[in-house]
Backbone bond lengths (Angstrom), bond angles and torsions (degrees), N, CA, C in turn:
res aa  C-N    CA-C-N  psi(-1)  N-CA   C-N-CA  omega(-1)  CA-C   N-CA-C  phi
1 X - - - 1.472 - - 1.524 109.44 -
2 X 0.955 105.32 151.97 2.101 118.34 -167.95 1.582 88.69 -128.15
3 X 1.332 113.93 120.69 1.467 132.57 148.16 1.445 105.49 -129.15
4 X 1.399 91.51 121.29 1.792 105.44 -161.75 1.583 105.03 -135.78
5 X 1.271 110.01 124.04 1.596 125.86 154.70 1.523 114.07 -93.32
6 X 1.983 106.43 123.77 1.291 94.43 168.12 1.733 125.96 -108.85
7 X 0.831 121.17 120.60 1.920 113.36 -164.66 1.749 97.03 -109.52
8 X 1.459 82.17 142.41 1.995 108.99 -177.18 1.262 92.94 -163.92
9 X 1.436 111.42 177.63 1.048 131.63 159.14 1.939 124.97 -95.69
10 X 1.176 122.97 -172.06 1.461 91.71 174.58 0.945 125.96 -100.43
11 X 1.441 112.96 128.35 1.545 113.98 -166.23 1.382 128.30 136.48
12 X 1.817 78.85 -15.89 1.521 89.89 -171.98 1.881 127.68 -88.98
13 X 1.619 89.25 -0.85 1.908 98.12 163.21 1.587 97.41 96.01
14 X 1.217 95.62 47.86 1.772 104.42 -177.77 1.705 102.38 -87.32
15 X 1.371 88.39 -35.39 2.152 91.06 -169.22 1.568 82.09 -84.90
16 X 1.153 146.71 -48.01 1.606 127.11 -168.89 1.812 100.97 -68.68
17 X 1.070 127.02 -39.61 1.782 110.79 -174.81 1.456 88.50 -70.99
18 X 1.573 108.62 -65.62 2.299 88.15 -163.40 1.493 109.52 -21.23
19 X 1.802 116.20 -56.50 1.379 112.77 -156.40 1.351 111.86 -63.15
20 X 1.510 130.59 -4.73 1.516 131.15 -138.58 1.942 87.69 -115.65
21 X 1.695 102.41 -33.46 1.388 118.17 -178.57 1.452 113.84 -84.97
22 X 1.523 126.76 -35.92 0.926 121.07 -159.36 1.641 107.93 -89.77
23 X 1.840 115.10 -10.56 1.384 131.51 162.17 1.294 107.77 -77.51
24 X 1.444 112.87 -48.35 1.913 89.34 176.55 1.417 126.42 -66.85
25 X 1.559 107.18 -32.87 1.719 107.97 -162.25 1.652 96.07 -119.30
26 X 1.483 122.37 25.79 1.299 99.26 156.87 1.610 120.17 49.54
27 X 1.611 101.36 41.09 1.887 100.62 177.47 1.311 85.71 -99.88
28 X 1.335 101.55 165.70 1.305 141.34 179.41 1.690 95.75 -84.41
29 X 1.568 131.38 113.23 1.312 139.01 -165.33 1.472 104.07 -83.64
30 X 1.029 140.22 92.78 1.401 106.51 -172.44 1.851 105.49 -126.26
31 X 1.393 97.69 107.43 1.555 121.11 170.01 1.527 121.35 -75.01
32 X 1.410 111.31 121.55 1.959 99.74 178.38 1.245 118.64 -55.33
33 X 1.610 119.63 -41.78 1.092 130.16 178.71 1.429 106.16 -33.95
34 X 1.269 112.60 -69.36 1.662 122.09 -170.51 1.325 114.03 -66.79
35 X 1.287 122.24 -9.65 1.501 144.25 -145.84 2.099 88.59 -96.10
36 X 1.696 92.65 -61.98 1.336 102.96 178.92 1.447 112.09 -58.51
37 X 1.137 133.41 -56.80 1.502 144.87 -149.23 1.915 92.65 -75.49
38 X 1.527 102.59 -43.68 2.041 84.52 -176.68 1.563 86.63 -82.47
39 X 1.206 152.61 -61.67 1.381 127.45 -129.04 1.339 89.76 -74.18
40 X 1.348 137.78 -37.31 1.861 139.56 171.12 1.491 117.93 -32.57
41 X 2.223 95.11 -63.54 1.971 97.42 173.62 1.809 100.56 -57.59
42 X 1.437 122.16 -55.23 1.197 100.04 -162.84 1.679 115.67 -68.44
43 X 1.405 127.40 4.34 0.984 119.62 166.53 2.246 103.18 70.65
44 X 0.878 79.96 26.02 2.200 81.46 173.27 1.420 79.82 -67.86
45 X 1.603 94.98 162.73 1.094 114.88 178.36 1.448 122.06 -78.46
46 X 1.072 105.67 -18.99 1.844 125.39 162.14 1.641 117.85 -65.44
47 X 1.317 94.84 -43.53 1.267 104.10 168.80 1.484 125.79 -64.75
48 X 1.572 105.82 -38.23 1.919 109.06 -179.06 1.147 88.24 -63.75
49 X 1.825 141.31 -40.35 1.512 123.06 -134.36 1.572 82.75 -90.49
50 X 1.231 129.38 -25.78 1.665 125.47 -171.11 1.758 101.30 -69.03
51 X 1.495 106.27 -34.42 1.517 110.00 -176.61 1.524 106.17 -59.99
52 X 1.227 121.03 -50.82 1.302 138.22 -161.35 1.829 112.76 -50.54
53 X 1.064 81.68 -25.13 1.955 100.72 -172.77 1.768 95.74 -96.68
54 X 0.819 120.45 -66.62 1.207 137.64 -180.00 1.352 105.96 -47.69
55 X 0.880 123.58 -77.53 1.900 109.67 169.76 1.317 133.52 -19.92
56 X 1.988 97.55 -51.76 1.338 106.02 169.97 1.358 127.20 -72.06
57 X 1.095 114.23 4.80 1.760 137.07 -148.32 1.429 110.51 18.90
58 X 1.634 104.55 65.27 1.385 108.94 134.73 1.471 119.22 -93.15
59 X 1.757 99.19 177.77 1.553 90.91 173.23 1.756 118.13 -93.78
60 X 1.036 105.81 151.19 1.853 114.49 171.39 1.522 114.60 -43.41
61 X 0.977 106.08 118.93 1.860 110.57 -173.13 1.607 102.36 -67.97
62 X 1.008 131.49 140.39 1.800 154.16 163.35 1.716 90.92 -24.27
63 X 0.967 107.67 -47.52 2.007 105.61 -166.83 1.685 98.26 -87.66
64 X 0.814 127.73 -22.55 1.514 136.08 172.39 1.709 103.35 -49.04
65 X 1.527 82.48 -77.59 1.180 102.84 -178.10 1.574 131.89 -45.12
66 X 1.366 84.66 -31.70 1.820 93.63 -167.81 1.887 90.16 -92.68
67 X 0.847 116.79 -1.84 1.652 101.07 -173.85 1.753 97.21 -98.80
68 X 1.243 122.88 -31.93 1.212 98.93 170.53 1.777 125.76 -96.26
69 X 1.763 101.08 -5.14 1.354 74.50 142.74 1.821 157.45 -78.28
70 X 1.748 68.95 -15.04 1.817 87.04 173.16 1.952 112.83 -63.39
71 X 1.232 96.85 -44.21 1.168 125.71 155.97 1.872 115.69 -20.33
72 X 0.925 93.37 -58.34 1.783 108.03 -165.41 1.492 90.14 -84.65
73 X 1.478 110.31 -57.49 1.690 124.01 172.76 1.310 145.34 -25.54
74 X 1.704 91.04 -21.40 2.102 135.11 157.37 1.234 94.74 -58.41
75 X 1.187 138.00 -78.52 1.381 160.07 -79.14 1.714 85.70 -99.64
76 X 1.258 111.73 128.29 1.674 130.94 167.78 1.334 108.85 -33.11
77 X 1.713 119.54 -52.38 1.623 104.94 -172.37 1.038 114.24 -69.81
78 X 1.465 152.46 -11.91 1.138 149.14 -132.41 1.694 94.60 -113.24
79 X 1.510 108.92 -10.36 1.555 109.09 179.57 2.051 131.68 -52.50
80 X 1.616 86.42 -11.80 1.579 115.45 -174.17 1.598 107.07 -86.62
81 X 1.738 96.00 -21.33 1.770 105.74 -160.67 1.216 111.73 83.78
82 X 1.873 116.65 135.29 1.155 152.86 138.55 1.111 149.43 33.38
83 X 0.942 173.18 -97.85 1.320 137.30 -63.64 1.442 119.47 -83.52
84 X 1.426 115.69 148.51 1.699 104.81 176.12 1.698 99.96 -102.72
85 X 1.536 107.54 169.11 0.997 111.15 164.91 1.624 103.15 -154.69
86 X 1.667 100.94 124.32 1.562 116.70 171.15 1.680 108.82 104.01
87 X 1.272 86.34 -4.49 1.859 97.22 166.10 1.734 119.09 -154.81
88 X 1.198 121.37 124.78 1.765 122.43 24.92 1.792 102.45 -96.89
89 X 1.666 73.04 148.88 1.917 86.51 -179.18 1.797 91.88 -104.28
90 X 1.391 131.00 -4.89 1.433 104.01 -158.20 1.882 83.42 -160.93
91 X 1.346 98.63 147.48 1.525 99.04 -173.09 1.638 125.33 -61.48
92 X 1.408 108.57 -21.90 1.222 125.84 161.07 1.737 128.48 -64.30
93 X 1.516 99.09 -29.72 1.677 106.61 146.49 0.961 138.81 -62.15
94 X 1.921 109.43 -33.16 1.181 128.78 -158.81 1.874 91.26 -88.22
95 X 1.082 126.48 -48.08 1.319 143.88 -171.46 2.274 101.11 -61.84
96 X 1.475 87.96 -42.69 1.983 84.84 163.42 1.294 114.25 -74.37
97 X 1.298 128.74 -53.98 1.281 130.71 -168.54 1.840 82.67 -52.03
98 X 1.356 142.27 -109.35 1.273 147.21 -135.69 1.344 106.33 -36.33
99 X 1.558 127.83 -23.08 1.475 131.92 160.66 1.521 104.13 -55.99
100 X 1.383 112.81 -62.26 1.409 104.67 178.36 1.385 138.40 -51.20
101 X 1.237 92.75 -34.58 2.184 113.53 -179.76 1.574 98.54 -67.71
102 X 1.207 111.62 -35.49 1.312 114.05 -178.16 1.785 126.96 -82.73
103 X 0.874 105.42 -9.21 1.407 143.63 -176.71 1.373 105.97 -83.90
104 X 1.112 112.78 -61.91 1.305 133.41 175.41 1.383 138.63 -84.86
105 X 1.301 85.92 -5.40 2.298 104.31 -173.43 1.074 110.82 37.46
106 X 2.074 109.79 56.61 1.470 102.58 162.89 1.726 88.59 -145.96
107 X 1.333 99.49 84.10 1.720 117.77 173.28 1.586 98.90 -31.69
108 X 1.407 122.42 177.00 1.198 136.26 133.39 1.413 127.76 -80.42
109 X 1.321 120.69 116.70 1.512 112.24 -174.20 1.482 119.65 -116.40
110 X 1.477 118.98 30.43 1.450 127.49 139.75 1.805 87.01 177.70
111 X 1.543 87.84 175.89 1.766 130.79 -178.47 1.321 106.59 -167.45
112 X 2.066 84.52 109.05 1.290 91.08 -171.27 1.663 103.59 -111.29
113 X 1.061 118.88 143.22 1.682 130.05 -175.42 1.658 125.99 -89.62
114 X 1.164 113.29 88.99 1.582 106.12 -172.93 1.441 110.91 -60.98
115 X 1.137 129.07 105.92 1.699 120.39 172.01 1.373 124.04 -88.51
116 X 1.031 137.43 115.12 1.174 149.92 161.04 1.377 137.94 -118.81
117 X 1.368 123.18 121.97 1.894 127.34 -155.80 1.694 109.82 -54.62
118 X 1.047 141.75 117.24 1.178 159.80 167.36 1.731 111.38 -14.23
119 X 1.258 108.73 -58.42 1.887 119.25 149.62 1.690 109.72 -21.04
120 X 1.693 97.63 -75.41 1.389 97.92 -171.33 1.285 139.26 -57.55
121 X 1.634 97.14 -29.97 1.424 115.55 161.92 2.060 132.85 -55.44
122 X 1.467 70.48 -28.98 1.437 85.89 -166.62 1.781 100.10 -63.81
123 X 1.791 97.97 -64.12 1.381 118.99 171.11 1.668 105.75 -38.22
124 X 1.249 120.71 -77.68 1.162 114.99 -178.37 1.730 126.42 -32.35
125 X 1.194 100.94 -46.42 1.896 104.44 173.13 1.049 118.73 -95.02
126 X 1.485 130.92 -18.23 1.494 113.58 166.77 1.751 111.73 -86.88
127 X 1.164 113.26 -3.92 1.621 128.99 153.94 1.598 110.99 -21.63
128 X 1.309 116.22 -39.52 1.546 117.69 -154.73 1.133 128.20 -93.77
129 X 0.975 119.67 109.12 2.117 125.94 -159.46 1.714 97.45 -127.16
130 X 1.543 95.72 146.58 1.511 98.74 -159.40 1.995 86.17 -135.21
131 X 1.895 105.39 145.48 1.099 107.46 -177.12 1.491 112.18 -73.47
132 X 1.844 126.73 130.49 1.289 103.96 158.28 1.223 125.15 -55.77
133 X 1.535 150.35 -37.68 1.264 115.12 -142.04 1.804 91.99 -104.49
134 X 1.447 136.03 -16.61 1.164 129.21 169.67 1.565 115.55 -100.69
135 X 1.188 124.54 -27.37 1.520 140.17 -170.56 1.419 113.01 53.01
136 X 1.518 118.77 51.90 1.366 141.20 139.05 1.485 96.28 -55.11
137 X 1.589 102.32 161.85 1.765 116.16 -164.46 1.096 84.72 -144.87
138 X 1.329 105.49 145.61 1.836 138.30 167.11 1.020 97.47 -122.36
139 X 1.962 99.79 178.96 1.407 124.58 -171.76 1.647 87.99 -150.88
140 X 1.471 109.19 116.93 1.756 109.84 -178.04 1.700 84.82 -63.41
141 X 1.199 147.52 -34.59 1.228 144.70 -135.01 1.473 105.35 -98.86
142 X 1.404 100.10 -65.66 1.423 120.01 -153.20 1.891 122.20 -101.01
143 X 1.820 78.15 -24.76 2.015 108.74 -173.91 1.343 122.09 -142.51
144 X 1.477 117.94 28.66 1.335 124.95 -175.60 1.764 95.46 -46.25
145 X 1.680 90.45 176.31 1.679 107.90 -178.46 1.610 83.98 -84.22
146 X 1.886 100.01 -178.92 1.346 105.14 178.89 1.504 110.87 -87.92
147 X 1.458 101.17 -34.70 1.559 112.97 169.48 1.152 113.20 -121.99
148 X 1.436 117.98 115.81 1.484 154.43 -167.44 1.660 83.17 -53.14
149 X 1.807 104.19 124.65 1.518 123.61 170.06 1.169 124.67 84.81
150 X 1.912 111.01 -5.10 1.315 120.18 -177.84 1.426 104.88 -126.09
151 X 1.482 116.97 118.94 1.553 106.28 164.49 1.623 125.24 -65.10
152 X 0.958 112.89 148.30 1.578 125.13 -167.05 1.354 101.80 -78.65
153 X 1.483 113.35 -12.22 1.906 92.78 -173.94 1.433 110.22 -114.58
154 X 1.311 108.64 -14.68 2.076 121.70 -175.25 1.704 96.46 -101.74
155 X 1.282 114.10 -55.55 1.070 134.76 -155.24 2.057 108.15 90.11
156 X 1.021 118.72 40.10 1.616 135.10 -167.47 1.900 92.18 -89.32
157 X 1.447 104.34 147.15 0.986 112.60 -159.16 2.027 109.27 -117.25
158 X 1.662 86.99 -24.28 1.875 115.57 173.77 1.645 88.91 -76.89
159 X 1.878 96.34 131.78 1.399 99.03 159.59 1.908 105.41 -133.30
160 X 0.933 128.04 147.24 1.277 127.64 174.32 1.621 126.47 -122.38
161 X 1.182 115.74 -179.10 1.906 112.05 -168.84 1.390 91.11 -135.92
162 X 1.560 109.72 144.44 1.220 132.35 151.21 1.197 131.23 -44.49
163 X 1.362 142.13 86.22 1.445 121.02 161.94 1.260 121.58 4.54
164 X 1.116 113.99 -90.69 1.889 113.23 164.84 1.368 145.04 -56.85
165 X 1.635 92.85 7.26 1.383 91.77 163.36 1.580 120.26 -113.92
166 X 1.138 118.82 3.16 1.614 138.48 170.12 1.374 100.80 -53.43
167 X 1.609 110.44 144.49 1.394 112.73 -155.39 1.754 97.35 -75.34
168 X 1.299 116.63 -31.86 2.316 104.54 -161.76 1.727 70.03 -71.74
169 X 1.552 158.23 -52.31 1.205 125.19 -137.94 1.705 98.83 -88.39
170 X 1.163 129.31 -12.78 1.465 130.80 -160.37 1.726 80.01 -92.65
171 X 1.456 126.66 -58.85 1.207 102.63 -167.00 1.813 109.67 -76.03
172 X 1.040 121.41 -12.57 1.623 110.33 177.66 1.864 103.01 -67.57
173 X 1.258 108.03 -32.15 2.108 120.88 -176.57 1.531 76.44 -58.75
174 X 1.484 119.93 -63.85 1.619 95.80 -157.30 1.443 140.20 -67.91
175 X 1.643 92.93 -21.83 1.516 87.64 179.70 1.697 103.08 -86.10
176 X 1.232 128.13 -4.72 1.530 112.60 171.80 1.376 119.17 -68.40
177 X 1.888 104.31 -21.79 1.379 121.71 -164.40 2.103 96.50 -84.67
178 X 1.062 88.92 -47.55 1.710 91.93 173.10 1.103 116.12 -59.03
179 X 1.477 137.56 -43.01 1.379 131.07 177.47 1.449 100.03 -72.94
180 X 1.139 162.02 5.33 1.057 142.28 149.11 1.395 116.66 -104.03
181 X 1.463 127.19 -13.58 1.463 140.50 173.51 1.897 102.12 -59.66
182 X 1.382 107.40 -55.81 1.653 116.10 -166.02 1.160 103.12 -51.79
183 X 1.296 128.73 -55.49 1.669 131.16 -160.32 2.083 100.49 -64.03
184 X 1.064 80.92 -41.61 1.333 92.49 -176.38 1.615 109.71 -38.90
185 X 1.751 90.30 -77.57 1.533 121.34 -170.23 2.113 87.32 -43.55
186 X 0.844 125.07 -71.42 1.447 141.97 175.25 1.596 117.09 -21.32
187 X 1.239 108.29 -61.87 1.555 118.75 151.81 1.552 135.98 -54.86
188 X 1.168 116.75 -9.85 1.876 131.72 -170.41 1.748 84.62 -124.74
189 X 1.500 130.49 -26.06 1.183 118.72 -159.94 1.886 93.77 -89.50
190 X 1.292 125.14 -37.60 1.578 133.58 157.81 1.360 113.64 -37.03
191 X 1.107 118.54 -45.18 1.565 123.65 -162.07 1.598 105.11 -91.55
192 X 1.630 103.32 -15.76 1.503 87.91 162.32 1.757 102.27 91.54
193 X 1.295 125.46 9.36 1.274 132.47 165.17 1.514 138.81 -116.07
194 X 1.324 88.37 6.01 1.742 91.81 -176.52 1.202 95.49 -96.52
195 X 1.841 111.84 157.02 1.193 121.41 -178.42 1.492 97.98 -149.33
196 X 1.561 134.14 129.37 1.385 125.03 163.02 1.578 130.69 -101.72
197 X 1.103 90.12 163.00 2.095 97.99 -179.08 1.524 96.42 -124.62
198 X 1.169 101.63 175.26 1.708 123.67 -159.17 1.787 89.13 -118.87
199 X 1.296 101.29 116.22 1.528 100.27 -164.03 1.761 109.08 -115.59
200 X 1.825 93.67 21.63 1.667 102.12 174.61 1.337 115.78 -95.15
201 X 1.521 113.54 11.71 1.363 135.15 156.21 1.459 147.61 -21.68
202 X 0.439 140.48 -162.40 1.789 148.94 147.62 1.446 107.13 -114.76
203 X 1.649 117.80 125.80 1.732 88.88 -169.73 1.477 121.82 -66.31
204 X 1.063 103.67 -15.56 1.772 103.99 174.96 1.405 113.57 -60.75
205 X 1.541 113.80 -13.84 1.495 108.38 165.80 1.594 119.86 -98.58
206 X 1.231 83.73 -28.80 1.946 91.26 170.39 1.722 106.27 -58.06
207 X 1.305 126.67 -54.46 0.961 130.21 178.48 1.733 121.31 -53.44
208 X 1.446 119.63 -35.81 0.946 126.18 168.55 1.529 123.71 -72.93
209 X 1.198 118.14 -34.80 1.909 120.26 148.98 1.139 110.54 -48.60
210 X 1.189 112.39 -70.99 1.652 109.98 176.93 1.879 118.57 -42.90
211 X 1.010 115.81 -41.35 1.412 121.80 -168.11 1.806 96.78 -88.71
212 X 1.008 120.71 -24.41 1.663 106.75 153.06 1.660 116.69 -82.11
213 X 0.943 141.81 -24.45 1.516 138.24 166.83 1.408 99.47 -65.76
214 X 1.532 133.96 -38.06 1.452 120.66 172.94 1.406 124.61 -75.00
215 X 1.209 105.34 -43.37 1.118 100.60 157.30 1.928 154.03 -69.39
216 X 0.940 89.47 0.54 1.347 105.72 171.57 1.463 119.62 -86.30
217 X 1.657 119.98 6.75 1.418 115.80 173.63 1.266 101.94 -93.31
């Protein structure tokens, strides 16, 4: 069984390996995002108390959080094992969740760390320019147009940038994302389960590091 945490920063091709992992080994994907939004429609009672914060737009308290992932953590598919994604964000999550694994007799059996140089990251996400007159999205990097200045789906010639994707705001996202990434990485690295890949890759090679660290149990 594979119960797997994957930690990066953003950018670093965390949603392209889950999808690459969660087709070979049949884990159970489990995102908070999505985690929040069904237990909310279905109205669980975990879910109203997550609403309750959320309305007011505060944020979801650490015990909130961790009860409906335990919550999801019941759940029949997950009998294959895991992976989470978007929790734990903070070592004090990380320290609930292992109450829960334990709770549940479904340990964690790796956290794997995409690394990638801070430069590349940067490049990689401020990469992203979106057409004005249709607001189709490129990637100068990864998803350029076919013909440079013309979008491929309007034929629009205006291209514009995200606020948040401009490089001082992409690198200010990262270092908030790093100060809470380290403690992390630091805490899974004690326990003797973290393992990293080189995530300046091609993901078909990222995926293939990764798929030898799983496989080797």
């Amino acid at each position: 069984m594979i119960n797997l945490i994957l930690l990066g920063l953003p950018g670093a091709g965390k949603g392209t390996a889950s999808e690459s992992i969660v087709d070979k080994y049949h884990l159970a994907h489990i995102s908070t995002g999505d985690m929040f939004r069904e237990a909310m429609a279905n109205e669980t009672p975990v879910g109203l108390e997550a609403k309750s914060y959320i309305d007011k737009g505060n944020l979801v308290p650490d015990e909130v959080t961790a009860k409906l992932v335990e919550e999801r953590l019941k759940q029949p598919d997950t009998k294959n094992g895991f992976i989470l994604d978007g929790f734990p964000r903070t070592t004090v999550q990380a320290e609930l969740l292992e109450d829960i694994t334990k709770r549940l007799d479904k340990p964690l059996t790796k956290v794997i760390a995409i690394d990638v140089d801070e430069d590349v990251l940067i490049k990689r996400l401020s990469a992203r320019y979106i057409c004005k007159n249709c607001g189709a999205t490129y990637n100068k990097i990864s998803n350029p147009t076919k013909v440079e200045g013309t979008c491929d789906r309007c034929g629009g010639h205006e291209f514009f940038q995200r606020e948040d994707d401009k490089p001082e705001v992409v690198k200010n996202r990262l270092e908030v994302n790093k100060k809470m990434n380290t403690p992390l990485r630091d805490f899974y690295e004690e326990k003797g389960i973290l393992s990293t890949v080189n995530g300046e890759q091609t993901p078909e090679k990222v995926f293939e590091d990764i798929d030898k660290i799983l496989s080797k149990d």
